[in-house]
C-alpha positions in Angstrom: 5.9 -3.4 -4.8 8.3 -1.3 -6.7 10.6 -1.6 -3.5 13.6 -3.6 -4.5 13.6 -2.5 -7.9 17.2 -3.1 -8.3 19.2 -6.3 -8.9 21.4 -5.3 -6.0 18.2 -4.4 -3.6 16.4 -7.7 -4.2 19.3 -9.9 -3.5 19.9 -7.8 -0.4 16.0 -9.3 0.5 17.3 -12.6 -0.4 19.7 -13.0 1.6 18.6 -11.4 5.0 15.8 -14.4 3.9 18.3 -16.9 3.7 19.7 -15.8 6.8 16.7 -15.7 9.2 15.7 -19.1 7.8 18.7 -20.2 8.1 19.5 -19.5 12.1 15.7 -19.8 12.8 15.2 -16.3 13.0 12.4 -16.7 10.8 10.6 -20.3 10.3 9.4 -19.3 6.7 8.6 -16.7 4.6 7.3 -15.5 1.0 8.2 -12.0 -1.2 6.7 -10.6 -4.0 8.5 -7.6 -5.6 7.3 -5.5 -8.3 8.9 -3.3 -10.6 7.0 -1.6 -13.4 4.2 -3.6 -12.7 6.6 -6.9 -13.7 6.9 -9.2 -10.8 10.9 -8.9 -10.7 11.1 -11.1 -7.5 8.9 -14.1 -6.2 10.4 -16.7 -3.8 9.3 -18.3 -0.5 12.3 -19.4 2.3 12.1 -21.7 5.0 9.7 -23.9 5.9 5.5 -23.8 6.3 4.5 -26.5 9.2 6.5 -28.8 11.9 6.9 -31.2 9.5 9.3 -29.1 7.3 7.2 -28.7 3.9 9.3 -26.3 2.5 7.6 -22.7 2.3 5.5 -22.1 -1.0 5.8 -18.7 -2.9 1.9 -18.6 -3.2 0.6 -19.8 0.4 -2.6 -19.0 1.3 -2.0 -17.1 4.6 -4.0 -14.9 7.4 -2.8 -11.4 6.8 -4.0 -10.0 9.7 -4.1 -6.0 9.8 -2.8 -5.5 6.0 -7.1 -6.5 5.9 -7.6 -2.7 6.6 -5.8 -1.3 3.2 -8.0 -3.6 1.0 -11.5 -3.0 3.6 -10.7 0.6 2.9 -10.0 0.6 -0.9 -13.3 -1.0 -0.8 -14.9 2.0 0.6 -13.3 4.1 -1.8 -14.9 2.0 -4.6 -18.0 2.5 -3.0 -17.7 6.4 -2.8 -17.1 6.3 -6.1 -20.4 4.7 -6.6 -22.1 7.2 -5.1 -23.8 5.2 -2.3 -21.9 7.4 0.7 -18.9 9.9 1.2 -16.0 9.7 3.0 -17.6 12.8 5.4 -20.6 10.8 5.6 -21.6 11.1 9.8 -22.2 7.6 10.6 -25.5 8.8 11.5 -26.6 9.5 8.3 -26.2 5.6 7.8 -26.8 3.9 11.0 -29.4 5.5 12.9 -27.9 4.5 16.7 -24.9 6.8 16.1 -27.1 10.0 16.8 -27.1 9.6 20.3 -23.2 8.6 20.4 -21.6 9.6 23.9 -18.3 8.9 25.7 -18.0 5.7 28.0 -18.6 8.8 30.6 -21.8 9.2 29.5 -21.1 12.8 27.8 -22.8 13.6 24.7 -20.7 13.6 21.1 -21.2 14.3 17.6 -21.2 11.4 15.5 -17.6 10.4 13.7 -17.4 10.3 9.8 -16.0 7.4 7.5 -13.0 9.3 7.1 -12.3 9.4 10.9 -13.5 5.6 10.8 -10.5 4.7 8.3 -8.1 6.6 9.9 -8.4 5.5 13.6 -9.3 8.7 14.8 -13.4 8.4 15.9 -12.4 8.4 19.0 -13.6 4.7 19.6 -11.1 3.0 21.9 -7.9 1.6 21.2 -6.9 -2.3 20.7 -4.4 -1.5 23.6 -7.7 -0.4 25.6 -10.0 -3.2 24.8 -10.4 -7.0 25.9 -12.5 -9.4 23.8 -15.0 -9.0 26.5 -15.9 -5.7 25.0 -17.7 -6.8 21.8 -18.6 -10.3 22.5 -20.8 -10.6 19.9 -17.2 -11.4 17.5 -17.9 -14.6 19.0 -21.2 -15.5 18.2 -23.1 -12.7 16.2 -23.1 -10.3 13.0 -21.5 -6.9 12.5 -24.9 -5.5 13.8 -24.6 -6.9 16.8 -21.1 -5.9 17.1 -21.9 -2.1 16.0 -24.4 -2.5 18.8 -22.2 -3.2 21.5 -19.9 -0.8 20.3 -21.9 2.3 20.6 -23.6 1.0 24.0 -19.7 1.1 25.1 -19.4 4.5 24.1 -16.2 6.0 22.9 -13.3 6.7 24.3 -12.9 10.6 22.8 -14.3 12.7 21.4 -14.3 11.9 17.2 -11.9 13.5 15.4 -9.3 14.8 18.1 -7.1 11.5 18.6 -5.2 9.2 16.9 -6.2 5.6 18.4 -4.8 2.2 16.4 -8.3 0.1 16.6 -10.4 -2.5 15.5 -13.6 -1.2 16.0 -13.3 1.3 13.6 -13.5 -0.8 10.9 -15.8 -2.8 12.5 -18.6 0.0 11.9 -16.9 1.0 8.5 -17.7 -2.7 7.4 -21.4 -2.5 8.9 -21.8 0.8 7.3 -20.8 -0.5 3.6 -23.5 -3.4 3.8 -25.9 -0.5 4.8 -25.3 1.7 2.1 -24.2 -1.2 -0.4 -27.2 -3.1 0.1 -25.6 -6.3 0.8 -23.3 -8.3 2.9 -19.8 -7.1 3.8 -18.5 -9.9 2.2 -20.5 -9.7 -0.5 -20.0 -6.4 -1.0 -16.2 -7.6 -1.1 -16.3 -10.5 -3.5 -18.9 -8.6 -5.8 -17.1 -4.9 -5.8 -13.2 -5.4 -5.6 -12.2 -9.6 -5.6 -13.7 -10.5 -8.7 -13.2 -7.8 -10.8 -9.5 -8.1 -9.7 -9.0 -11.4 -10.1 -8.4 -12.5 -6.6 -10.0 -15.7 -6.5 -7.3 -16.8 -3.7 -8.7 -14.2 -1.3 -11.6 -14.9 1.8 -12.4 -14.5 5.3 -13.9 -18.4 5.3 -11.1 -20.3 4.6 -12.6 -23.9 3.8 -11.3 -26.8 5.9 -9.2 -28.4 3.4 -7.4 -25.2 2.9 -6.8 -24.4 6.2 -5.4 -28.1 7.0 -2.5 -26.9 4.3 -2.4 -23.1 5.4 1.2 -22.8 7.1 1.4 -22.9 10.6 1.7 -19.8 12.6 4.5 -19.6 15.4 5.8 -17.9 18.2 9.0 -16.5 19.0 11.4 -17.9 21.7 14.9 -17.5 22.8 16.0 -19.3 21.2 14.4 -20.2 18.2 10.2 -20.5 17.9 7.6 -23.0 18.3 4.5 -23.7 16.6 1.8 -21.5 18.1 -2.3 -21.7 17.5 -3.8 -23.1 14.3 -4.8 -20.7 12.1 -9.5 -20.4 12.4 -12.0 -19.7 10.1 -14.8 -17.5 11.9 -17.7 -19.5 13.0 -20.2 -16.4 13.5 -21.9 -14.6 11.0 -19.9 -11.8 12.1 -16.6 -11.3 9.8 -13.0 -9.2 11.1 -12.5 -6.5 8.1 -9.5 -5.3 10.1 -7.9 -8.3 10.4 -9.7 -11.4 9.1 -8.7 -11.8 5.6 -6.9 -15.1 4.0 -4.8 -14.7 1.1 -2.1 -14.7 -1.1 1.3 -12.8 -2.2 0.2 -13.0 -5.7 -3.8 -11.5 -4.9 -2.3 -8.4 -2.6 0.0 -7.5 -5.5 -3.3 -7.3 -7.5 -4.5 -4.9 -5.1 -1.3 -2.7 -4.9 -1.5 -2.7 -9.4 -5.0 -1.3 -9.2 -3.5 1.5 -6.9 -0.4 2.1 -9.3 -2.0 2.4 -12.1 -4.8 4.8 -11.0 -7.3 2.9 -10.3 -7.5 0.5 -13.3 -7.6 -3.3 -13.9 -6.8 -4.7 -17.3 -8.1 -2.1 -19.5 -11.2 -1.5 -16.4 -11.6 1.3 -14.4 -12.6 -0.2 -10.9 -12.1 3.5 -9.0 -11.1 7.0 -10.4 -7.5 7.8 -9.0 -8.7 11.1 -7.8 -10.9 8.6 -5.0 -7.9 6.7 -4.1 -5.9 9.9 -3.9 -7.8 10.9 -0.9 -6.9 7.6 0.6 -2.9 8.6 0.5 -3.5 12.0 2.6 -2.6 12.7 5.8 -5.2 12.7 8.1 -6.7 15.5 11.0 -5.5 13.7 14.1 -3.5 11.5 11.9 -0.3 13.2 10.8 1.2 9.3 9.2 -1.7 7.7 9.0 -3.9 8.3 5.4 -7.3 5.8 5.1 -6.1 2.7 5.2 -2.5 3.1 5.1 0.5 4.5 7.0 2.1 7.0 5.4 5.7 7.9 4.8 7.6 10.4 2.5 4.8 13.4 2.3 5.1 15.6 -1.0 2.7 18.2 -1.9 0.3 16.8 0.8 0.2 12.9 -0.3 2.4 10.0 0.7 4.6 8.5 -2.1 4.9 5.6 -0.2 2.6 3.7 1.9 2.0 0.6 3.9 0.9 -1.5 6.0 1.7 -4.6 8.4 0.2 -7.1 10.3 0.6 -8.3 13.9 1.3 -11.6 12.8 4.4 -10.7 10.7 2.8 -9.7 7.4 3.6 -6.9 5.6 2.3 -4.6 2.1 4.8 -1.7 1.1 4.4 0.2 -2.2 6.6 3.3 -4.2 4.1 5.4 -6.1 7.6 7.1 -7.7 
């Protein structure tokens, strides 16, 4: 949003759209632009499945990472409730976290929320894991999953390294349905999808919808093939990091409530000072704010931040 503001800059989008489509670069692909909070741009290329449906401007897709920004702005809502801080030790929430220690068995402090949201807790790494690590994703809840991570230990001490993962939004999920009193996903639907309007937005994608959902691929040379079928979870536990189904349409709601200070239609959902903190550079985390990455630093905030998805998904916004 507020990226390809001009005329010139959004046909320039177009037609590196047209292209990749067009020498199956790319099989398909949506964009949403806004400008002024006017959606200036909002056109799909390409195609969705095998079978050629062309690519719809409002699919219902698997974002992927682009799940932490919104789990995050979550949180922030939920400081602003008063129900726990961004400083908050985990301990001070989930009991098991006051005897945290390194996979060597050393003794550490616990890490905050903060550290949680900005991948520096020291947990370990997606790079460093295998799904053997928490297999509970499989079959069990975010408790069990918080469980397993902390009998794993972690892989530094909090609050010293920058390490891209999962798990640290793993426990900042189970630590919002602590505090919150309900389940993460309830927590969701209840705190930031309703009152936003996203009614496109879940991490249990019904059957019907993901029979429709475009189908992911894989790159070859040349070319790409259809890869795995997009999944709805079948535990109880839920990916806050990466799990999310949505729309182009739903993030820009999302990205609105950041441009304009924290306020929906006349609401105020979060006081901007809350989601201010979010746009900081981090200890340990130099590009890297609560939720987003970071880039052009003025005055100790980013002016623009984003965030993208392994699976070729992507948010970007101008706060200028």
């Amino acid at each position: 949003a507020q990226l390809g503001g001009s005329k010139q800059r959004r046909e320039e989008i177009r037609a590196t759209l047209i292209d990749a489509t067009s020498r199956d670069v790319l099989p398909g692909a949506s964009v949403l632009v806004l400008r002024n909070d006017e959606i200036v741009l909002d056109e799909a290329f390409g195609i969705a499945n095998p079978d050629e449906r062309p690519f719809g401007p409002d699919e219902v897709c698997r974002v992927a990472s682009i799940s932490k920004p919104i789990t995050a702005t979550l949180i922030a809502i939920l400081v602003d409730r008063g129900v726990l801080t961004f400083d908050d030790p985990l301990d001070k929430h989930l009991p098991e976290f006051a005897s945290a220690r390194l996979a060597s068995g050393q003794s550490v402090r616990a890490p905050t929320i903060r550290e949680l949201l900005s991948h520096t807790s020291g947990l370990p790494a997606n790079k460093d894991r295998t799904r053997n690590d928490t297999p509970s994703t499989a079959s069990g809840s975010l408790e069990d999953v918080v469980r397993e991570i902390v009998t794993a230990g972690f892989a530094t001490p909090p609050g010293t390294t920058y390490a891209y993962s999962r798990l640290g939004y793993d426990v900042a999920a189970r630590v919002a349905e602590v505090a919150g009193g309900r389940p993460f996903e309830t927590l969701l639907r209840d705190e930031l999808l309703v009152p936003l309007g996203m009614t496109a937005t879940t991490f249990r994608p019904s059957a019907e919808l993901l029979a429709g959902m475009p189908r992911r691929y894989e790159p070859r040379d040349p070319g790409f093939e259809p890869g795995p079928e997009a999944r709805a979870p079948i535990a109880e536990y839920i990916n806050s990091a990466g799990g999310l189904f949505t729309t182009a349409d739903d993030l820009a709601a999302v990205i609105r409530l950041h441009l304009n200070a924290g306020r929906h239609g006349g609401r105020a959902i979060v006081r901007e000072a809350t989601l201010r903190e979010m746009y900081r550079p981090q200890p340990a985390a130099p590009d890297y704010g609560l939720g987003f990455q970071l880039d052009r630093i003025v005055d100790g905030e980013a002016r623009r931040l984003r965030h993208g998805g392994g699976i070729g998904t992507l948010l970007w916004f101008d706060r200028d």
